[in-house]
C-alpha positions, 0 to 999 in steps of 0.5 A: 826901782830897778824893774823900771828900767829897760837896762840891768847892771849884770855882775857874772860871778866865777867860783873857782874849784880845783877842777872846774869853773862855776859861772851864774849871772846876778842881774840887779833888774832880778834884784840880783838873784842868781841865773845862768848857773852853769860848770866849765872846765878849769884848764891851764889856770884859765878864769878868763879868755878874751881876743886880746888877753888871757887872766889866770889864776892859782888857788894858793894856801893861806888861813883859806883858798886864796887867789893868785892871777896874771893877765897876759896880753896876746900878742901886739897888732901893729900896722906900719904906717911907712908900709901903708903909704908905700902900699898906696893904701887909706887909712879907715876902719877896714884897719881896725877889721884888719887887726880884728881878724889877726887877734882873732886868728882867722884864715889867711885866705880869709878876704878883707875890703881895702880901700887904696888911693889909686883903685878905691875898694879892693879885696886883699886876703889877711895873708897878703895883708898881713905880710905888707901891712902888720907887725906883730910884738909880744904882749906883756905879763903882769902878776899879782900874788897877796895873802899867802905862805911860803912853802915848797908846794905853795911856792911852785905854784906861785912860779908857776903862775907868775913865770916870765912876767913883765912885772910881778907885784907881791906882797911882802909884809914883813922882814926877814928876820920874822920868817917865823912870824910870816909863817904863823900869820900865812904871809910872805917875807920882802926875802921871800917874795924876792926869791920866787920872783927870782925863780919865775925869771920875772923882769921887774919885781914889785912889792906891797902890802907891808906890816903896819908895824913896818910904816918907817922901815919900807925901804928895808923891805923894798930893799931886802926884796931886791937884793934876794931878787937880784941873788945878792 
C-alpha cells in the first residue's frame, strides 16, 4: 500500500570498503529498491558528520569484517544566562540562530539580529556575540567495540578508534584464563578489553556481551576487566 502515500520511510545505507564509502537510498514508496547510488571517500574513519558530532568506524578482524565506531560530539554551546542579563539582552529563538552559527563555524563578521530589553532588534556580529554571550565545553566521546580478536594489528586499531573516550563500551566474553578459547572463537577476554582501554587512555570502561557460559560469574568479568584497565 505504500504508493498511496504522499510520504516514504527513506533507509540511506552506507557500505563500508578500506578506501571508500558506498551510499544508496531505499524508499519503501519504491518498494525499497535501490536509488541514489554513489562512492565518497572514506577518510579519517569517517562514516557520518553532522553540525554537532562526528561517528567513526574501524573495520576490525573477526570470522568477517566487522565494525568498531565512536560518536563524538563537537564541542558544547552554552549561552551564560548571567552575562545575558548583564547584556540587557531577551531571551528568544535569535539564541537558538546564535548557537547555529557557532556549531556551524560561520565568520565572526558574520551578523545576527538580537533583540535587547532597552533598544529592541539590533545587529551583533557572531564575534562580539561570541565574546559576551557563549561559553564553549568539550563534547564527550563514547565508543563501542563487539565481535573481534585481540592482536597487535587489530589491537592498534581498536586504540585507535577508541582513544580518549568518555566512556568506551567493549565487549568482554570470556575469562582470562581462556585467551586460547577467545582467540578460536575471534573475541575478546574481560583482561584484554581492560588492556586496550588502558592503552586508548579511556576514562570510564564498560564491558559486555559475556559467555553464556559465564551467566554466575560476571563480576569476574567485570572484575578482571578493571583491574587490567586500572594496571593492577
Amino acid at each position: 500500500m505504500v504508493d498511496r502515500y504522499d510520504e516514504s520511510v527513506t533507509l540511506e545505507v552506507t557500505e563500508v570498503h578500506a578506501d571508500r564509502l558506498v551510499k544508496a537510498k531505499f524508499k519503501a514508496i519504491d518498494w525499497f529498491k535501490k536509488s541514489d547510488e554513489r562512492e565518497i571517500p572514506f577518510v579519517d574513519g569517517i562514516l557520518v558528520d553532522e553540525d554537532r558530532f562526528i561517528v567513526r568506524t574501524a573495520i576490525l578482524e573477526y570470522h568477517i569484517p566487522c565494525l568498531g565506531f565512536s560518536l563524538e560530539e563537537k564541542n558544547h554551546v552554552n549561552i551564560c544566562k548571567d552575562r545575558l542579563e548583564k547584556m540587557c539582552y531577551q531571551s528568544g529563538p535569535w539564541l537558538n540562530e546564535l548557537k547555529k552559527c557557532v556549531y556551524e563555524g560561520k565568520s565572526d563578521e558574520y551578523l545576527l539580529e538580537v533583540l535587547s530589553v532597552a533598544k529592541g532588534s539590533q545587529k551583533r556580529t557572531l564575534g562580539q556575540l561570541k565574546e559576551e554571550l557563549v561559553l564553549m565545553s568539550p563534547g564527550q566521546k563514547i565508543s563501542y567495540v563487539v565481535d573481534t580478536v585481540y592482536n597487535e594489528a587489530n589491537k592498534r586499531d581498536v586504540v585507535d578508534l577508541v582513544k580518549e573516550s568518555d566512556i568506551f563500551f567493549c565487549e568482554s566474553p570470556f575469562l582470562a584464563e581462556e585467551e586460547t578459547r577467545g582467540l578460536e572463537r575471534c573475541h575478546l577476554t574481560a583482561r584484554q578489553a581492560g588492556l586496550i582501554a588502558r592503552e586508548a587512555n579511556v576514562k570510564k570502561l564498560s564491558v559486555f556481551h559475556f559467555s553464556g557460559r559465564h551467566t554466575f560469574r560476571t563480576e569476574q568479568l567485570i572484575q578482571e576487566a578493571e583491574e587490567a584497565f586500572q594496571g593492577k
